[in-house]
Legacy VTK file of the C-alpha trace (Angstrom):
# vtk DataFile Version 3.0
C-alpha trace
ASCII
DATASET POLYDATA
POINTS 198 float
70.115 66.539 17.490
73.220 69.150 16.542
76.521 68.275 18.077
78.539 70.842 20.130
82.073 69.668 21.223
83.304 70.570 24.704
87.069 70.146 26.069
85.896 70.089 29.489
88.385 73.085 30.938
86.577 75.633 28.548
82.762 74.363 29.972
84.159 74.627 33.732
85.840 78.001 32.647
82.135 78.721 30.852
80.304 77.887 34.530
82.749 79.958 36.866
83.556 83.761 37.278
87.195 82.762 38.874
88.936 79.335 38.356
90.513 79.855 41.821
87.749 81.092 43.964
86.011 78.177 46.040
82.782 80.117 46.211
82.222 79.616 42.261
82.848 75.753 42.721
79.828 75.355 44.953
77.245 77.133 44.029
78.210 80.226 46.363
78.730 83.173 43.905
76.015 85.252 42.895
77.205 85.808 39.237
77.778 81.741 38.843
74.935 80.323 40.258
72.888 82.204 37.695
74.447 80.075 34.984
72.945 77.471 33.364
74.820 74.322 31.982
72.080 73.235 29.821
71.800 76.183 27.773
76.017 76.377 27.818
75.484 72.656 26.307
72.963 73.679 23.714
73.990 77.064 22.847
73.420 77.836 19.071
72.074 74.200 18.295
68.694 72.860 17.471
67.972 70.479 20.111
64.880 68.175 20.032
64.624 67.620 24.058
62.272 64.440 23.179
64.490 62.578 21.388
65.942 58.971 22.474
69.554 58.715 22.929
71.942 56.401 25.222
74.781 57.195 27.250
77.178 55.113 29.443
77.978 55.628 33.027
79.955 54.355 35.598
77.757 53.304 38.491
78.871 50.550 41.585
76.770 47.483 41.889
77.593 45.180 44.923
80.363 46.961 46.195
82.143 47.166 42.126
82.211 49.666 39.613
80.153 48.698 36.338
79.753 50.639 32.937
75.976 50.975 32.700
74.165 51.615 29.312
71.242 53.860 30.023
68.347 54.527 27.269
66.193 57.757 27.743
65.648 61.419 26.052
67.825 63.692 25.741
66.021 65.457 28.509
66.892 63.105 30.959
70.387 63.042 29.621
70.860 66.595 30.556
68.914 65.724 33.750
71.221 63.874 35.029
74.312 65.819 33.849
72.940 68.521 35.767
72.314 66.669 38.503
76.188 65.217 38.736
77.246 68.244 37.740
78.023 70.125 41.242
79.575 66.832 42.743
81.584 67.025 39.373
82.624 70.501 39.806
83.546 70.424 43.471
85.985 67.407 43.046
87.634 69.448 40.263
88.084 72.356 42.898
89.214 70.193 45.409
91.778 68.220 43.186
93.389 71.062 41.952
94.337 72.601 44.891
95.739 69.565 46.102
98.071 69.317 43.149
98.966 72.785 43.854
99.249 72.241 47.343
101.656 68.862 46.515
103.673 70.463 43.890
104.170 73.195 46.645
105.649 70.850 49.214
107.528 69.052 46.807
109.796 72.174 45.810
109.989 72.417 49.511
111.313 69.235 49.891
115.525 68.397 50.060
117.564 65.369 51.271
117.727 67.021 54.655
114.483 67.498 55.627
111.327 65.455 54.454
111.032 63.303 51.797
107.551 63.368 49.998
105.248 59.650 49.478
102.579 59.209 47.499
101.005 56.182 47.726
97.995 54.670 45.971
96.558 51.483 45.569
96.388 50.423 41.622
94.970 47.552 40.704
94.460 43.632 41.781
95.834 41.857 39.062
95.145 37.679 38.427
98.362 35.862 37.749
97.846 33.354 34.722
100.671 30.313 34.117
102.253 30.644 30.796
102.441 26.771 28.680
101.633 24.916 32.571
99.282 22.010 31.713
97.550 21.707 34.753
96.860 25.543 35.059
92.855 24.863 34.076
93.024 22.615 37.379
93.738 25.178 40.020
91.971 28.437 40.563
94.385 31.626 39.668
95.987 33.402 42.048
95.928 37.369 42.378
97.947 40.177 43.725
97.488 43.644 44.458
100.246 46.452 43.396
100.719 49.107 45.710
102.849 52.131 44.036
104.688 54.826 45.855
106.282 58.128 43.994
108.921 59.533 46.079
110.164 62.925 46.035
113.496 63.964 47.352
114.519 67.545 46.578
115.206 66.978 43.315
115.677 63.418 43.099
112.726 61.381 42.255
112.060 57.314 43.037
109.422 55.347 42.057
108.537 52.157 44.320
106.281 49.081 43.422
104.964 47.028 46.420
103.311 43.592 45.868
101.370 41.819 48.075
98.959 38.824 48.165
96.481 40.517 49.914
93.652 41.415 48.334
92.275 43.664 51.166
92.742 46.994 50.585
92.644 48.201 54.522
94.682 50.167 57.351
96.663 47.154 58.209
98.108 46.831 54.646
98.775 50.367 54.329
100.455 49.643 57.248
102.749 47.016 56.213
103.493 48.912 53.201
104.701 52.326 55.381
107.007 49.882 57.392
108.069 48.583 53.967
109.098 52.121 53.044
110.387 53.725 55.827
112.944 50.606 56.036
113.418 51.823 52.492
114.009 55.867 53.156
116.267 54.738 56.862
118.454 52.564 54.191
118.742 54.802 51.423
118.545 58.543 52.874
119.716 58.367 56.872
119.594 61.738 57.195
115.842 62.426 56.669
113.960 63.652 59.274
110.507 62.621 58.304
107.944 61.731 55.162
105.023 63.529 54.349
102.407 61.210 53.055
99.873 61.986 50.357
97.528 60.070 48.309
LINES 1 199
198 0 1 2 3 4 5 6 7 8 9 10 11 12 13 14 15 16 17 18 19 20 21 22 23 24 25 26 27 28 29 30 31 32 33 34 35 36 37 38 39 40 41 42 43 44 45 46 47 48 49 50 51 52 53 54 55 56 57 58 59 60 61 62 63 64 65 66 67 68 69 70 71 72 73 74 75 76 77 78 79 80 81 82 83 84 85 86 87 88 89 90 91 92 93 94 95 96 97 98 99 100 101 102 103 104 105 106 107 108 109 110 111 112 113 114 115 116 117 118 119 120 121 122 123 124 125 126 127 128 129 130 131 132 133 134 135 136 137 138 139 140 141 142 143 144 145 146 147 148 149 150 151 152 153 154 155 156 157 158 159 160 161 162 163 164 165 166 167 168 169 170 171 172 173 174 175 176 177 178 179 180 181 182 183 184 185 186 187 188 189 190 191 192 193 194 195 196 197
């Protein structure tokens, strides 16, 4: 099988008339819909449809997220591209006009008026002893980190909340807007509200 090398803007730019329209993102413009990704893929290269290949993908498995090794033709590789493709597409739409959207009402943002939080979960991480003897004894402890970028005017803060609980659910989100708003009525009195985003 040839090899053709795709930075992923330049394919999406290949499958849609207009980067900004929403009707090229789902499959709504005449011109686009008429494009095919498989022959974009294999454009100009010898491709033996029949041959075995294996690809990785991340699929959840009892409520986690697991890379998968998958072992099939290359016909079913392109398969299921294809088939992941318009979910793919449509969450690249959607994510870029919320960082246009959020870079909007950040420049709209000054110490007056609002005061912009975004706030997302990152990780749970498991807390392991350094040199403690007994530490194979007891079972390790975890904690999740809950980050917050804060945007006022032009000032910019960056907030770290940790927390033993491993529940990721509206009554720890919140705890952790009480924890910040505390923060903003300390730190910037004057504010008369905070736009949350995530």
């Amino acid at each position: 099988m040839g090899l053709k090398i795709f930075d992923i803007k330049d394919l999406i730019n290949e499958m849609v008339c207009h980067d900004n329209m929403e009707d090229c993102f789902i499959g709504e413009c005449q011109q686009c819909s008429t494009k095919s990704l498989i022959n974009i893929l294999t454009a100009n290269i010898n491709v033996d449809m029949d041959e075995n290949c294996s690809w990785t993908t991340w699929k959840k498995l009892n409520n986690k997220f697991d890379l998968q090794q998958t072992t099939g033709s290359v016909e079913a590789l392109f398969a299921q591209i294809e088939a992941e493709w318009p979910s793919f597409i449509l969450h690249t739409f959607c994510n870029r006009r919320q960082r246009e959207y959020i870079a909007e009402i950040r420049t709209q943002s000054t110490k007056t008026t609002f005061i912009v939080a975004q706030m997302d979960f990152s990780m749970n991480y498991t807390l392991i002893r350094q040199r403690e003897v007994q530490q194979g004894f007891f079972s390790q402890h975890q904690v999740s980190l809950f980050t917050i970028h804060l945007t006022i005017g032009k000032e910019h803060r960056d907030i770290a909340i940790i927390s033993n609980s491993m529940e990721h659910n509206v009554a720890f989100v919140y705890c952790a807007q009480q924890i910040l708003v505390d923060y903003v009525k300390k730190n910037f009195p004057v504010l008369k509200r905070i736009m949350y985003i995530r």
